[in-house]
DRENLO-149002 format. One record per residue (C-alpha): x, y, z; chain. Coordinates in steps of 0.2 Angstrom, whole numbers, plus 5000, padded with zeros to 4 digits. Layout:
N
<pt><xx>X</xx><yy>Y</yy><zz>Z</zz><c>A</c></pt>
...
//
This chain:
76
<pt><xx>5881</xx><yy>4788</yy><zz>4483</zz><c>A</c></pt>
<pt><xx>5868</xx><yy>4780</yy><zz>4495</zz><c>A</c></pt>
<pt><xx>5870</xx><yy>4768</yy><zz>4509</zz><c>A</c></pt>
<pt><xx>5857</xx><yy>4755</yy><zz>4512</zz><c>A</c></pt>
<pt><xx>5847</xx><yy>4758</yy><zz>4525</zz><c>A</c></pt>
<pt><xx>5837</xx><yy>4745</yy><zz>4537</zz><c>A</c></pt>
<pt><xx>5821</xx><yy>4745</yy><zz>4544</zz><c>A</c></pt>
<pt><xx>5820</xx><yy>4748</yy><zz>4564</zz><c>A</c></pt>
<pt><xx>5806</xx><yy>4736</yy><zz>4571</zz><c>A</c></pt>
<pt><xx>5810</xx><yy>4740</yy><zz>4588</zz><c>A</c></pt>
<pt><xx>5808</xx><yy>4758</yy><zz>4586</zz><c>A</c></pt>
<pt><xx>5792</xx><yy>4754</yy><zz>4575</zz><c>A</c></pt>
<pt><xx>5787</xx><yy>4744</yy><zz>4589</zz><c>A</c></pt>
<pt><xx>5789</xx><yy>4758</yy><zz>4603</zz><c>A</c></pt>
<pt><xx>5781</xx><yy>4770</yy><zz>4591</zz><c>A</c></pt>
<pt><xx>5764</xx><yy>4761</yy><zz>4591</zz><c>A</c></pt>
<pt><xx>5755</xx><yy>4762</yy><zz>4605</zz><c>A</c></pt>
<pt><xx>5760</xx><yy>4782</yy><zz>4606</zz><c>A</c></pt>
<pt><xx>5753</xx><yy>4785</yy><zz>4589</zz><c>A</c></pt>
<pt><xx>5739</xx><yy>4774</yy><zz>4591</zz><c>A</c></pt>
<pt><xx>5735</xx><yy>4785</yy><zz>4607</zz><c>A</c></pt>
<pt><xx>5738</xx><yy>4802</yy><zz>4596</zz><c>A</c></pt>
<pt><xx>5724</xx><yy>4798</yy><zz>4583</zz><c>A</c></pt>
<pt><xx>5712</xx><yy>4794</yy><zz>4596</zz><c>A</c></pt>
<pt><xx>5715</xx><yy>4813</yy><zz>4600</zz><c>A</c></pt>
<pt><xx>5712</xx><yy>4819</yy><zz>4583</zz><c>A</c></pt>
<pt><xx>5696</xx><yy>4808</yy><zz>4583</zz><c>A</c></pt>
<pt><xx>5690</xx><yy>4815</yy><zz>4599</zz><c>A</c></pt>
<pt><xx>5694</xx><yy>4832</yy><zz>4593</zz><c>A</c></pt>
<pt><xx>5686</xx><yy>4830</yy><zz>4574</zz><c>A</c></pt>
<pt><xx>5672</xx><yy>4823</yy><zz>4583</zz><c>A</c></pt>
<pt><xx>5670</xx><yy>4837</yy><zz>4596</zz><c>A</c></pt>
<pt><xx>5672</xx><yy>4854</yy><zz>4587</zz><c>A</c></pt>
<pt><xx>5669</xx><yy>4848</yy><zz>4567</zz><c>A</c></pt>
<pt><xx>5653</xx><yy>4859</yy><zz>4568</zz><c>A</c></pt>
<pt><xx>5662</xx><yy>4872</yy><zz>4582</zz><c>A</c></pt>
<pt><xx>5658</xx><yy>4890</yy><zz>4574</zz><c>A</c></pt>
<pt><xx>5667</xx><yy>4900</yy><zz>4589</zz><c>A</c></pt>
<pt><xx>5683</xx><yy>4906</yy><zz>4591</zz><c>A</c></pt>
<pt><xx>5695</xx><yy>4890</yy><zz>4593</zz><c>A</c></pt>
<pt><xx>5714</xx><yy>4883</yy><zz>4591</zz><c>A</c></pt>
<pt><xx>5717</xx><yy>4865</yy><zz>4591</zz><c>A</c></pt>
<pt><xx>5736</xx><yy>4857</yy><zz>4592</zz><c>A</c></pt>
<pt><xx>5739</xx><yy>4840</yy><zz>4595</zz><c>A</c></pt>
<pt><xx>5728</xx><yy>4839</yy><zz>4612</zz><c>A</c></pt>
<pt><xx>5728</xx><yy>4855</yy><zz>4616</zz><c>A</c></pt>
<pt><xx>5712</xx><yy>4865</yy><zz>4616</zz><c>A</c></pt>
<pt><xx>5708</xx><yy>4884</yy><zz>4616</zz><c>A</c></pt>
<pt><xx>5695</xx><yy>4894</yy><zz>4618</zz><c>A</c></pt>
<pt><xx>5687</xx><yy>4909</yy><zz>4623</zz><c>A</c></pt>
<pt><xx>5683</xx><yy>4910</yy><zz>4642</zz><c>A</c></pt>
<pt><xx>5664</xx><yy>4909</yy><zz>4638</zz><c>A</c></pt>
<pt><xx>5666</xx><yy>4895</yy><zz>4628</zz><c>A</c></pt>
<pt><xx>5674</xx><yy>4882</yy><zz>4639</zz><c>A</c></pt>
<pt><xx>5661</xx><yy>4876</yy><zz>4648</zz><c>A</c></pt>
<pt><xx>5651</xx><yy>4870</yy><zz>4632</zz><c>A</c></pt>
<pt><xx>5669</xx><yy>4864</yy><zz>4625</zz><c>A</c></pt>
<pt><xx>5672</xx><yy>4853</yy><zz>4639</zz><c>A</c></pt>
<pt><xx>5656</xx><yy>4846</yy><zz>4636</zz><c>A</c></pt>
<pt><xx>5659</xx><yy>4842</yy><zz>4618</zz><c>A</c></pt>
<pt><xx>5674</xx><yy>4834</yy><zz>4623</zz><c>A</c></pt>
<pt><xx>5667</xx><yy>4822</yy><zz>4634</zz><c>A</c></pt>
<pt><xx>5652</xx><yy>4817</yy><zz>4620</zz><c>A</c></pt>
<pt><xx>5666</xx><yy>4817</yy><zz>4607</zz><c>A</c></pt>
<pt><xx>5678</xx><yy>4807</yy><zz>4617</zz><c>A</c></pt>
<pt><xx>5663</xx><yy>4793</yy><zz>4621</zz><c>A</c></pt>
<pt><xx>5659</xx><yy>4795</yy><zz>4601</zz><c>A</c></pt>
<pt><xx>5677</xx><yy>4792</yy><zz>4597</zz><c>A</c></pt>
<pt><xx>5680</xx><yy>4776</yy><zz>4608</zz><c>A</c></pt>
<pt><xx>5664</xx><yy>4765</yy><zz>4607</zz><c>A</c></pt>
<pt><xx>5666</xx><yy>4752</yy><zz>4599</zz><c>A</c></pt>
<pt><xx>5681</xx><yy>4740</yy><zz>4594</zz><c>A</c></pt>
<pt><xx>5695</xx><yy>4750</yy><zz>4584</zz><c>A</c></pt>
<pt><xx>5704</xx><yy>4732</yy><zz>4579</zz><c>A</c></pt>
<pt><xx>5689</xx><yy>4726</yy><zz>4571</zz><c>A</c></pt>
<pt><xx>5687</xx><yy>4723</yy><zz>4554</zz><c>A</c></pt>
//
């Protein structure tokens, strides 16, 4: 037996902005590392890599995070 079920909007509606944010980070990060051949782990925003590596992966970030954001997402 199953029981109808009904949408929540307002959850739907507190849920936007949060995963609206979250795919910015997986654009900044696909943008930043999608040619990266050293050593990395990516979760969510999280970033890790070797010692050596950080300086050029903070770098990447900031290119990939202007890359990622320039422009108007809404637009059609």
């Amino acid at each position: 037996m199953s029981r109808k079920q009904r949408t929540d909007y307002n959850a739907i509606g507190k849920a936007l902005a949060p995963a609206f944010v979250h795919s910015y980070d997986a654009a900044v990060l696909k943008s930043s590392f999608q040619d990266w051949v050293q050593p990395i782990a990516l979760i969510n925003d999280c970033l890790k890599v070797l010692p050596n590596d950080m300086d050029l992966a903070k770098e990447r970030v900031r290119h990939g995070f202007v890359h990622a954001c320039s422009g108007d997402p809404l637009a059609t």
